[in-house]
Residue frames as qw, qx, qy, qz and C-alpha x, y, z in Angstrom:
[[0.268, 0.462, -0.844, 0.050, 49.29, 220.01, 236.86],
 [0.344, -0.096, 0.691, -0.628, 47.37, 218.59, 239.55],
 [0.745, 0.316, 0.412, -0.419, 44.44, 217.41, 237.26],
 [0.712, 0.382, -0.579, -0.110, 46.45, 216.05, 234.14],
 [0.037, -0.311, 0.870, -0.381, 48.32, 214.15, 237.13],
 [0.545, 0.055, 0.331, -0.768, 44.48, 213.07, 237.93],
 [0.800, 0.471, -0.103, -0.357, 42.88, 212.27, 234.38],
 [0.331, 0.368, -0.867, -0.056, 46.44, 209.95, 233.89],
 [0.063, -0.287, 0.889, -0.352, 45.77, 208.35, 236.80],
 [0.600, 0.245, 0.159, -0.745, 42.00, 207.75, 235.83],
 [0.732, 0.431, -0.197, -0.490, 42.79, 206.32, 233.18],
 [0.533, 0.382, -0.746, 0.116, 45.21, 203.86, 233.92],
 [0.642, -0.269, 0.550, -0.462, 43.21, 202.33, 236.89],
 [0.881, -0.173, 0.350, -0.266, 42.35, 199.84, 235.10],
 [0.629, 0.518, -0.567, 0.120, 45.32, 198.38, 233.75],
 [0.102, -0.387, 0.767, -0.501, 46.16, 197.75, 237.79],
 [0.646, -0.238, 0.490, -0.535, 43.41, 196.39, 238.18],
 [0.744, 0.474, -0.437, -0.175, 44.33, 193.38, 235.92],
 [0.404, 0.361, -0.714, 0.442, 47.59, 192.87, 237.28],
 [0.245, -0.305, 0.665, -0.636, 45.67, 192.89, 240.97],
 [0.850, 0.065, 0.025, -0.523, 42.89, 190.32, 239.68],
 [0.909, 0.033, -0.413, -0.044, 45.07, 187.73, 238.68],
 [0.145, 0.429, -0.612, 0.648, 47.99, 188.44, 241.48],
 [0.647, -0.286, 0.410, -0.576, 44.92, 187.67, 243.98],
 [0.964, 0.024, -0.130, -0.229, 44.00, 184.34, 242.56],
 [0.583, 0.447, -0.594, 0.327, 47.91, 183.81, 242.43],
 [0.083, -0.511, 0.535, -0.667, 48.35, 184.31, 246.06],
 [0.698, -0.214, 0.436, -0.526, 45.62, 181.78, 247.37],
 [0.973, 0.119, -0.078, -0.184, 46.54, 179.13, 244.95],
 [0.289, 0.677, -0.631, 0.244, 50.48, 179.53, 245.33],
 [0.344, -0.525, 0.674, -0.389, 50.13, 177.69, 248.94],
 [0.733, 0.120, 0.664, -0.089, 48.16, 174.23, 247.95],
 [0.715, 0.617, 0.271, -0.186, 48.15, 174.78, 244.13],
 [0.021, -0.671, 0.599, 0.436, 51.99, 174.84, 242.53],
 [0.706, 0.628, -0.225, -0.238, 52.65, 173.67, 238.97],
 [0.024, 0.732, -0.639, 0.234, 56.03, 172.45, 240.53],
 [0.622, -0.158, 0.674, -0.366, 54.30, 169.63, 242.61],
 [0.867, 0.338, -0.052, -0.363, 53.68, 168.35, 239.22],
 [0.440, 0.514, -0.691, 0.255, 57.57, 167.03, 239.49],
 [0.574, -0.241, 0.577, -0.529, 55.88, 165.15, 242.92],
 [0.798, 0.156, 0.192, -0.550, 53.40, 163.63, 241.08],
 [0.437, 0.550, -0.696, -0.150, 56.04, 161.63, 238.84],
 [0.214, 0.377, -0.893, 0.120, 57.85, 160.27, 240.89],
 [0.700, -0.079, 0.551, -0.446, 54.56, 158.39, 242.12],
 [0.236, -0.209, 0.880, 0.355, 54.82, 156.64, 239.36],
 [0.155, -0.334, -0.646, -0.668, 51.66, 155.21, 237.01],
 [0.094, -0.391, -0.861, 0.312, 49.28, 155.12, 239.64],
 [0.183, 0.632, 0.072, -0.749, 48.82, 158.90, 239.66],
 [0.109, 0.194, -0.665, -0.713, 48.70, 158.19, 235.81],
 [0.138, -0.295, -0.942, -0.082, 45.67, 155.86, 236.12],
 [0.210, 0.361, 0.551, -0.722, 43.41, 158.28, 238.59],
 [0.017, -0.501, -0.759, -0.415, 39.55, 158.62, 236.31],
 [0.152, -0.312, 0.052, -0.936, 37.25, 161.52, 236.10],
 [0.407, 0.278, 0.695, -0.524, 34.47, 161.69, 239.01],
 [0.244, 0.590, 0.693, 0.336, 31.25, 161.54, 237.65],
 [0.218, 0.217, 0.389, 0.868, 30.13, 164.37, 235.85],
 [0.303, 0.454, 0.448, -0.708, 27.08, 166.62, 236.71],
 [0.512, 0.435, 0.741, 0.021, 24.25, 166.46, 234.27],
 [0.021, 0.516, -0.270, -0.813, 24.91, 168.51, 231.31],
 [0.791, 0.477, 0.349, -0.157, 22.57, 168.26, 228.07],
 [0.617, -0.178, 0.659, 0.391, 23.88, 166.38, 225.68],
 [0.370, 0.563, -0.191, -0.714, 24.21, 168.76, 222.26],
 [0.870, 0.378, 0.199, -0.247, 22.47, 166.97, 219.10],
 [0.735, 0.143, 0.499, 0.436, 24.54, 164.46, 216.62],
 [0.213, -0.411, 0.475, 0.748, 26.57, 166.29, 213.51],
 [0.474, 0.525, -0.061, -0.705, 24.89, 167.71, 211.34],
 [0.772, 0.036, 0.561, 0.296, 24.95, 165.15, 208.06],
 [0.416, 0.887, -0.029, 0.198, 25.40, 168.01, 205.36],
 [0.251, -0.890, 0.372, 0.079, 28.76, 168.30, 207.17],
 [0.608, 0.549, -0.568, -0.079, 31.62, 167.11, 205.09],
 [0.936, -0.341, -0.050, 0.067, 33.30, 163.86, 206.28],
 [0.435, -0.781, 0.449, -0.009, 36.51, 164.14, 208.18],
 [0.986, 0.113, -0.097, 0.079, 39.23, 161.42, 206.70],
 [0.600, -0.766, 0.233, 0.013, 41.11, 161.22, 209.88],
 [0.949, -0.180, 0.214, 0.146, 43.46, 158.88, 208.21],
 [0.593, 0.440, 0.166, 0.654, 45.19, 161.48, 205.92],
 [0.245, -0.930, 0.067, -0.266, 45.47, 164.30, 208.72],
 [0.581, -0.773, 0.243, 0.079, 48.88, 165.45, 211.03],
 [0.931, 0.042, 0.214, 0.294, 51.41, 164.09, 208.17],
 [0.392, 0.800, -0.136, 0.434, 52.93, 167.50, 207.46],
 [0.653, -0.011, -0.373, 0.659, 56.04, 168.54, 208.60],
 [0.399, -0.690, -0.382, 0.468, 56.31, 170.22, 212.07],
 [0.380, 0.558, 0.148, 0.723, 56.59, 174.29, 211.82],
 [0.144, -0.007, -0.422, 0.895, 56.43, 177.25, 214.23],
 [0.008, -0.598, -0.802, 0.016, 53.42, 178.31, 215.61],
 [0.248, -0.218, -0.083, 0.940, 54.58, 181.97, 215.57],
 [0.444, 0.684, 0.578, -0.034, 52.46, 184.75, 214.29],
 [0.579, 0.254, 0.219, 0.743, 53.73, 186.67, 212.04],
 [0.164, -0.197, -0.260, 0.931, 54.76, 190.15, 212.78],
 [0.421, -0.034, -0.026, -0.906, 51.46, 192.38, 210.74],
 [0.315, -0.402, -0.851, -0.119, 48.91, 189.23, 211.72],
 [0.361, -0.430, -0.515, -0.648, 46.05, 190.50, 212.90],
 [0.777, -0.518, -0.309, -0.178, 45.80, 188.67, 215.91],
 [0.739, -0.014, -0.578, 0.345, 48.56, 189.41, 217.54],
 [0.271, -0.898, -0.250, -0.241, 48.84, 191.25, 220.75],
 [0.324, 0.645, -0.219, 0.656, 51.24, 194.03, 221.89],
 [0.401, -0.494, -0.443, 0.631, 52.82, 194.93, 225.32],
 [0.071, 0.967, 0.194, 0.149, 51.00, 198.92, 225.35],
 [0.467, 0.144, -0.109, 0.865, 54.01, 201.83, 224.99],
 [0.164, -0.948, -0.269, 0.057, 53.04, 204.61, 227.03],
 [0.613, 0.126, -0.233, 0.744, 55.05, 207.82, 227.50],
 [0.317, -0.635, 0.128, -0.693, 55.21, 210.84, 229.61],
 [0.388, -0.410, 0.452, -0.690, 53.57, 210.93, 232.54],
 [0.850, -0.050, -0.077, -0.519, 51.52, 207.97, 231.82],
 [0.785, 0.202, -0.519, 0.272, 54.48, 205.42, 231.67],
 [0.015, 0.215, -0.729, 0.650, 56.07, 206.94, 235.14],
 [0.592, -0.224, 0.363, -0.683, 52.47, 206.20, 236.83],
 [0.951, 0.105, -0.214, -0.198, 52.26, 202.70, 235.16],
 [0.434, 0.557, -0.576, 0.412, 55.77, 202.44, 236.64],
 [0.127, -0.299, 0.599, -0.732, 54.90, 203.28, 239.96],
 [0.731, -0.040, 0.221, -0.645, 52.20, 200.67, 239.79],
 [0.331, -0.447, 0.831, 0.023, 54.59, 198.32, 238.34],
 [0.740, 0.543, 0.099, -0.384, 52.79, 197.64, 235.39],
 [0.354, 0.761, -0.541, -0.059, 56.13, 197.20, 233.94],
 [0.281, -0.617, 0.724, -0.128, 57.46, 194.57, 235.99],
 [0.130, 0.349, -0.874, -0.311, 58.36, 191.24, 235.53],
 [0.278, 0.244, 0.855, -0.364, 55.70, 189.61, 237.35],
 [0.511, 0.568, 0.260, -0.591, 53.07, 192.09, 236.11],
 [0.533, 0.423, -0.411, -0.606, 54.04, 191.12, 232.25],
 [0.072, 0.153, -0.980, -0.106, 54.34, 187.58, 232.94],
 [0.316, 0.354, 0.792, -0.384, 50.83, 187.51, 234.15],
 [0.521, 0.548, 0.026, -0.654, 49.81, 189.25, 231.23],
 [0.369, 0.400, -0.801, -0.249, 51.40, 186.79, 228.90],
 [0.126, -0.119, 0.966, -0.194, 49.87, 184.27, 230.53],
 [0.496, 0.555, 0.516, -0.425, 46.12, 185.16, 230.24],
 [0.500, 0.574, -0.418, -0.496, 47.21, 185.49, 226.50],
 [0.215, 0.302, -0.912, -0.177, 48.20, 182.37, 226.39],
 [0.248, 0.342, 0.894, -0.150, 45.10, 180.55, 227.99],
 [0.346, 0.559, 0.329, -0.678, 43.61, 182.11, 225.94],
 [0.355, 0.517, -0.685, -0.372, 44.83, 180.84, 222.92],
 [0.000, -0.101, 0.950, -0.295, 44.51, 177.71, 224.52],
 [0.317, 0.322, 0.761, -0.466, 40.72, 177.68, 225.34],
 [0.394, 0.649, -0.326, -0.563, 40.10, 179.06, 221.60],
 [0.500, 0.167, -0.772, -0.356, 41.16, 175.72, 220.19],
 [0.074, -0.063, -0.959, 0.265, 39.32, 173.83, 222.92],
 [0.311, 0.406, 0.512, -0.690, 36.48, 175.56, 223.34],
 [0.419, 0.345, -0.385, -0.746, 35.93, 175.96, 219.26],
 [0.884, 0.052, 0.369, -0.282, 33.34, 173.13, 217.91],
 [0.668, 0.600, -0.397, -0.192, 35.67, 172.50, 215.33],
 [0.152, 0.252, -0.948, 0.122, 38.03, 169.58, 217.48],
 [0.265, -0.143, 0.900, -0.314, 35.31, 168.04, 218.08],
 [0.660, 0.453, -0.045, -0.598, 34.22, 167.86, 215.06],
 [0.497, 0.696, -0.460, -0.239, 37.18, 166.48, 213.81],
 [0.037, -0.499, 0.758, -0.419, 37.58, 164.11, 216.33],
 [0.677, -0.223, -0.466, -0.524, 34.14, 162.71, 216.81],
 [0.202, -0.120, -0.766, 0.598, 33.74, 163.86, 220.28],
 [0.152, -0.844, -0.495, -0.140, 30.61, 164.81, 222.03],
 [0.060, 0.575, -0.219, 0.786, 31.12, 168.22, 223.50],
 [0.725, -0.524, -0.441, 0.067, 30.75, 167.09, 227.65],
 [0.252, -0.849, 0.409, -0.217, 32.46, 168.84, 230.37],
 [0.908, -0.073, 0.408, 0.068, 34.24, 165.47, 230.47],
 [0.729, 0.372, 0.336, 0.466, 35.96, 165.76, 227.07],
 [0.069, 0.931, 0.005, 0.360, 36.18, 169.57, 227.25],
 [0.476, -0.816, 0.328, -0.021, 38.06, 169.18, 230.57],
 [0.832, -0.091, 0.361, 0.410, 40.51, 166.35, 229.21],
 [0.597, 0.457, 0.153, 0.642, 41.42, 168.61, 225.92],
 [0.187, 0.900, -0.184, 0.347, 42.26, 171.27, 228.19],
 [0.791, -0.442, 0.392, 0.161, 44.45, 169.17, 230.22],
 [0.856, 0.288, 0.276, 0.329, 46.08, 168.04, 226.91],
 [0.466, 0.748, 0.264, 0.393, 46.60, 171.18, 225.80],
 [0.390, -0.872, 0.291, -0.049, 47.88, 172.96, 229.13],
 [0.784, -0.364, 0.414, 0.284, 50.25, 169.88, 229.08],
 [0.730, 0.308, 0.162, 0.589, 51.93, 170.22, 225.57],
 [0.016, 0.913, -0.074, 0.401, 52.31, 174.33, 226.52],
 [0.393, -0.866, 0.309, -0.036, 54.19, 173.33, 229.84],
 [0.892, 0.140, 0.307, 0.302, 56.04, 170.91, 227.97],
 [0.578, 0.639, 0.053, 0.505, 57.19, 173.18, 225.77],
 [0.089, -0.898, 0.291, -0.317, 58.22, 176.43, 228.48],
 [0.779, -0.615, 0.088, 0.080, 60.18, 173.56, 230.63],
 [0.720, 0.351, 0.035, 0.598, 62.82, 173.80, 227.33],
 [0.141, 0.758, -0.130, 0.624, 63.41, 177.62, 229.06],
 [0.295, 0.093, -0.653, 0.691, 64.62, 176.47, 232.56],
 [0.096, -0.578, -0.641, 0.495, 63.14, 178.43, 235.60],
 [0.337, 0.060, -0.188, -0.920, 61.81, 181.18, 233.61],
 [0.486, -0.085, -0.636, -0.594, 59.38, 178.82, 231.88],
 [0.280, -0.407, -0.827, 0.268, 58.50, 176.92, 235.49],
 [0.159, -0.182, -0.438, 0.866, 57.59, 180.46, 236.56],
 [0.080, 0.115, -0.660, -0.738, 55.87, 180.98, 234.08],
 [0.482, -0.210, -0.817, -0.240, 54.14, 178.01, 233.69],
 [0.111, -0.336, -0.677, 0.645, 53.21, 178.80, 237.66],
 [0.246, 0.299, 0.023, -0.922, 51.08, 182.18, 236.58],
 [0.340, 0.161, -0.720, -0.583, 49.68, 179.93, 233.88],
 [0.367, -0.184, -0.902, 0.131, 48.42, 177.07, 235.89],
 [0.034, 0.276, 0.583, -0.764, 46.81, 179.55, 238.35],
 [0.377, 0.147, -0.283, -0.869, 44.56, 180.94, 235.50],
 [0.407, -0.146, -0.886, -0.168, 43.93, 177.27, 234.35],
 [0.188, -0.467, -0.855, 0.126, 42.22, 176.75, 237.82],
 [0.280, 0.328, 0.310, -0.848, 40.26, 179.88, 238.24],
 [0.410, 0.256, -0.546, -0.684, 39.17, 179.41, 235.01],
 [0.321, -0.207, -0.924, 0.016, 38.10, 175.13, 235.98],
 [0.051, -0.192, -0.729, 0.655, 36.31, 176.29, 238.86],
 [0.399, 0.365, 0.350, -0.765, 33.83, 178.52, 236.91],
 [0.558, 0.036, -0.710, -0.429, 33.50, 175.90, 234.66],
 [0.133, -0.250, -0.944, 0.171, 32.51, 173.68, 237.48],
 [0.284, 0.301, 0.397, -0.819, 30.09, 176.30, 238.97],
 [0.457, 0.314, -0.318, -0.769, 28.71, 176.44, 235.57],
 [0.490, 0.048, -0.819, -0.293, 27.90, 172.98, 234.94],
 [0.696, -0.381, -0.469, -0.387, 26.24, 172.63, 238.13],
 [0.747, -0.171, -0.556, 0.321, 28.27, 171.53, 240.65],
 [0.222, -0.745, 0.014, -0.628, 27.44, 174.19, 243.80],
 [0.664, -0.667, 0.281, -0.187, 28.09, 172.10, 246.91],
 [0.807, -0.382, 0.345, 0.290, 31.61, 170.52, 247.63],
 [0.710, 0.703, -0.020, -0.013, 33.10, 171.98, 245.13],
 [0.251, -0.796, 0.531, -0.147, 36.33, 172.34, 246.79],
 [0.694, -0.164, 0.695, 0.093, 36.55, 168.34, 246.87],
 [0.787, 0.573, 0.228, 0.021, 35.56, 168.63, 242.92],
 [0.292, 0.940, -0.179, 0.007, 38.57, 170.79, 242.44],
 [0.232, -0.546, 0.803, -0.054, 41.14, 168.76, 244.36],
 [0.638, -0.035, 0.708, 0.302, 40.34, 165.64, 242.56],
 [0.725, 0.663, 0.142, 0.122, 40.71, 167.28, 239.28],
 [0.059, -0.930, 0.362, -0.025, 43.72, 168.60, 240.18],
 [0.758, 0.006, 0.637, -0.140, 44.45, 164.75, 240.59],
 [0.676, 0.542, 0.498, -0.027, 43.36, 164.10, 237.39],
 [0.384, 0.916, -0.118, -0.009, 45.57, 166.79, 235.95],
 [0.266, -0.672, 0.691, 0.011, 48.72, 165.51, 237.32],
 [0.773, -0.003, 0.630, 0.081, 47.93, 161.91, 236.68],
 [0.721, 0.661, 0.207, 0.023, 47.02, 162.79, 232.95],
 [0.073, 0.925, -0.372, 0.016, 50.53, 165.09, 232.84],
 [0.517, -0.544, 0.658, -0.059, 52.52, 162.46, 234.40],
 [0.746, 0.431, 0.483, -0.156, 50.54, 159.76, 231.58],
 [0.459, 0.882, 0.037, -0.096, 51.65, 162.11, 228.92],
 [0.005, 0.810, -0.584, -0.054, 54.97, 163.13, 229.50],
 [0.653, -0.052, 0.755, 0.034, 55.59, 158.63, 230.21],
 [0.669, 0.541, 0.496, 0.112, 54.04, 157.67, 226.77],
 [0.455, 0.885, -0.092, 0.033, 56.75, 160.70, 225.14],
 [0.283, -0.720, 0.614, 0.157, 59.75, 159.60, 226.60],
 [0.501, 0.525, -0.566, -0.391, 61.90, 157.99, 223.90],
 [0.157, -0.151, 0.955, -0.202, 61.34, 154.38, 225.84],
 [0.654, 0.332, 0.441, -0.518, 57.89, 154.47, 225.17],
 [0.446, 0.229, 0.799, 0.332, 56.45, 152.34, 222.91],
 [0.096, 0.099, 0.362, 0.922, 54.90, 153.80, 219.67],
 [0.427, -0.509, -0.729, -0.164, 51.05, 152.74, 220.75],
 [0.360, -0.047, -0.496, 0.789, 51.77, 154.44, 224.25],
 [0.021, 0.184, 0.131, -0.974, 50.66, 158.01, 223.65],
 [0.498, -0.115, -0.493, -0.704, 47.04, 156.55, 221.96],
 [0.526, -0.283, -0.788, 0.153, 46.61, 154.70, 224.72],
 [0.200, -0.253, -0.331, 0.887, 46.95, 157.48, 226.74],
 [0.283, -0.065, -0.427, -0.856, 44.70, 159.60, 224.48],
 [0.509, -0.464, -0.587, -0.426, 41.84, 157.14, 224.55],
 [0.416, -0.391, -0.744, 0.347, 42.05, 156.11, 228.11],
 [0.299, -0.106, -0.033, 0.948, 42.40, 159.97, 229.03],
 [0.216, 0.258, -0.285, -0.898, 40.02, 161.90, 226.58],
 [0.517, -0.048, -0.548, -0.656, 37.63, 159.11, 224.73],
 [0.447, -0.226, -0.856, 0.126, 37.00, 156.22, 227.24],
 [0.281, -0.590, 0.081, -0.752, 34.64, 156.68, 229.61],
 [0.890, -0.446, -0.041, -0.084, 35.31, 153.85, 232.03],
 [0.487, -0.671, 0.553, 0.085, 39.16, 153.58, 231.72],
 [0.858, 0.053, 0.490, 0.141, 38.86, 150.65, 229.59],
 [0.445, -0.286, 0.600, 0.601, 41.58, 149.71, 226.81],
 [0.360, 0.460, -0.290, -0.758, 41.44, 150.96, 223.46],
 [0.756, 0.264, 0.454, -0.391, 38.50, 149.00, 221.23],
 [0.580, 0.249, 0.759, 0.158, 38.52, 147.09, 218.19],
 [0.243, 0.802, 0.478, -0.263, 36.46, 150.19, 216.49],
 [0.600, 0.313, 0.262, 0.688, 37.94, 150.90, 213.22],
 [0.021, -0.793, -0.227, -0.565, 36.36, 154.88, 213.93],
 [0.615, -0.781, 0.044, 0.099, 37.47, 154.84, 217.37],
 [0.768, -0.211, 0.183, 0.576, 40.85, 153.90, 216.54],
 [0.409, 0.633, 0.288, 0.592, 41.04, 156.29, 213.40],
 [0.231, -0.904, -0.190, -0.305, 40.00, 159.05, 215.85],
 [0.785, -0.610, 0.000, 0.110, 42.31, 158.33, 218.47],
 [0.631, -0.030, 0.322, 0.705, 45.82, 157.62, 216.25],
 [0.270, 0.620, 0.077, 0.732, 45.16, 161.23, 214.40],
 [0.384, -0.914, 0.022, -0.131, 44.70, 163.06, 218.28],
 [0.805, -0.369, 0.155, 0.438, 48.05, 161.30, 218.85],
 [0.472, 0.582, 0.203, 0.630, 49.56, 162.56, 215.14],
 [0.035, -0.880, -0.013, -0.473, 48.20, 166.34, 216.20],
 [0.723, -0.680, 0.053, 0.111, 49.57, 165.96, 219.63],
 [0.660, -0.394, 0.321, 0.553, 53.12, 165.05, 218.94],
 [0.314, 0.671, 0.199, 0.641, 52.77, 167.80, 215.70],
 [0.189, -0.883, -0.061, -0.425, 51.57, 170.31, 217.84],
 [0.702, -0.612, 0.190, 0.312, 54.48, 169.41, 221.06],
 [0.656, 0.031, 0.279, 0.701, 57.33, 169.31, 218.13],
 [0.205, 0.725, 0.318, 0.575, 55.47, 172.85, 216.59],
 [0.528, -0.849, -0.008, 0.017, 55.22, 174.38, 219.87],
 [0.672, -0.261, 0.321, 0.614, 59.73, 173.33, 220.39],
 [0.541, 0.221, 0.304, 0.752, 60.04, 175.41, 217.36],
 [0.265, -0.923, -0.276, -0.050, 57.69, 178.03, 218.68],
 [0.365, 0.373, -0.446, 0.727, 60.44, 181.10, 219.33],
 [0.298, -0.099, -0.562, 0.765, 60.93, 182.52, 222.97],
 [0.212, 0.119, 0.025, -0.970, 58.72, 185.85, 222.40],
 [0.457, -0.027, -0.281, -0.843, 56.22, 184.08, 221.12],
 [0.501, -0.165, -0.836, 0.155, 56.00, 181.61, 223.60],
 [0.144, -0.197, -0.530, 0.812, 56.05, 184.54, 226.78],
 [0.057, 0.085, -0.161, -0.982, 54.35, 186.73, 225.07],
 [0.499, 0.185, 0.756, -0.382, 51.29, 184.39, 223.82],
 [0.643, 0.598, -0.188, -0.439, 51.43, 185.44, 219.68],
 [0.080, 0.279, -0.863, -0.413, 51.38, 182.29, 218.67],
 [0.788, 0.006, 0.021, -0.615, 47.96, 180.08, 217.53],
 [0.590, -0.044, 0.803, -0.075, 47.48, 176.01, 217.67],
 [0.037, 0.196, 0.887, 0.417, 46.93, 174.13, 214.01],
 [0.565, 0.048, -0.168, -0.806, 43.60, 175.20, 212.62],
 [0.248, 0.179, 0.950, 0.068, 41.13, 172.75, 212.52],
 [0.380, 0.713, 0.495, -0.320, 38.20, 174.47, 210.81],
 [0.390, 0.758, -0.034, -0.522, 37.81, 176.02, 207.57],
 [0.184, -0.307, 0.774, 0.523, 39.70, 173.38, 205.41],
 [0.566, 0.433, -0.207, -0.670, 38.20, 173.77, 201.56],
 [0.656, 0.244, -0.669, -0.249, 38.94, 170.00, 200.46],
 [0.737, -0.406, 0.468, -0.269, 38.19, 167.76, 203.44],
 [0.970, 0.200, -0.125, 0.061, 39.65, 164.77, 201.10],
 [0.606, 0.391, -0.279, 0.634, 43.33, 166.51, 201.13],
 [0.211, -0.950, 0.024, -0.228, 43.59, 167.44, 204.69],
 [0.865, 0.066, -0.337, 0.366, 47.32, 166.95, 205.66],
 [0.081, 0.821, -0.425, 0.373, 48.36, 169.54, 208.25]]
């Protein structure tokens, strides 16, 4: 009895250790880092909306688009109607809370695998993950006609963190809690992007003004969706955000502009797709963002 009691427990180490990897990060960002403070940042008003990325550390700059690659006609994209982002129950990709029984479920018990916390953190790393999947894929920024910069990477995953906590604040304090576990990933996750790109000494100041930068942009966002806003608003935002690299107002540039008014389109698709997103597949993380890649008629793309 003694060694099946053993071999369970063997085997279900590391499932704890999961739940104790991200519980650790949780615990050191909980005291300066809350998702909550983003309801601070508001009520500063634009200013925090205005803050600009430091400079960047030197990252090589990946070659120009291929020209065998089909052309993009930005101007007939995001006009379909809004739809769930759910995945359907036998899809492939979605991913199951594990059913244990016996012995194995009372020892995952008693490690509290089960509990609310412990699935919320698991639902969460499902969900940035989903998340860095459409941000990280070259395909927006194909379709966009962005370089690929830690700069432009770090703004679309701002964008993209924001239309997700947008969407859990429609579930009260569940979804803030939530959205807490969520954010913590987010910055473990920034940080060894900074490391990676270079940045080894002060990084601590790099992290607290992006953190800055994530509120302002949140604060930017949520302003330029509230039904006062003008219609222009949320492309302003966009460029200033995501394409501009000085701040300055949106150009003249019939390809800049094109680019800019379809990130808006997908945006306020993907925030209205996300609202119809159900509950389970909000917590849970089976649900995917609009494709961008693999469309067979670049002339007729309308999702």
């Amino acid at each position: 009895m003694l060694a099946r009691w053993g071999r369970a427990a063997s085997q279900l180490t590391a499932a704890a250790e999961l739940t104790r990897r991200v519980a650790a990060p949780r615990a050191a960002y909980l005291s300066d880092r809350s998702y909550s403070k983003v309801g601070t940042a508001a009520a500063a008003g634009s200013a925090a909306a205005t803050v600009t990325a430091p400079s960047t550390p030197a990252v090589p700059s990946p070659s120009k688009r291929p020209l065998n690659k089909p052309e993009v006609r930005l101007n007939v994209m995001f006009w379909s109607k809004a739809c769930s982002l759910a995945l359907p129950p036998n899809s492939p990709l979605r991913l199951e809370e594990p059913h244990y029984e016996g012995i194995k479920r009372v020892i995952l018990k008693l490690l509290l695998f089960y509990s609310k916390q412990s699935k919320s953190i698991r639902g969460a790393n499902v969900v940035y993950r989903r998340i860095i999947s459409q941000v990280d894929k070259p395909a927006i920024y194909d379709v966009f006609q962005l370089e690929k910069t830690f700069k432009t990477t770090f703004s679309l995953l701002v964008l993209h963190m924001w239309l997700f906590l947008r969407r859990l604040k429609e579930e009260g304090k569940e979804g803030v809690e939530f959205g807490q576990y969520l954010y913590e990933i987010y910055n473990h996750d920034l940080e060894l992007r900074v490391s990676k790109a270079g940045v080894n000494l002060l990084l601590t100041k790099w992290m607290k003004d992006l953190e800055k930068i994530f509120y302002g942009n949140i604060v930017a966002y949520d302003a330029a969706m509230t039904p006062e806003a003008k219609h222009d608003d949320l492309a302003n935002v966009i460029w200033r955000n995501i394409f501009s690299d000085d701040g300055s107002v949106l150009s003249n540039d019939a390809a800049a502009t094109a680019a800019v008014q379809a990130m808006a389109r997908y945006t306020r698709r993907e925030s209205t797709c996300l609202s119809l997103t159900d509950k389970e597949a909000i917590f849970s993380g089976n649900f995917m963002f609009t494709s961008l890649e693999n469309k067979p008629n670049p002339g007729k793309m309308t999702n």
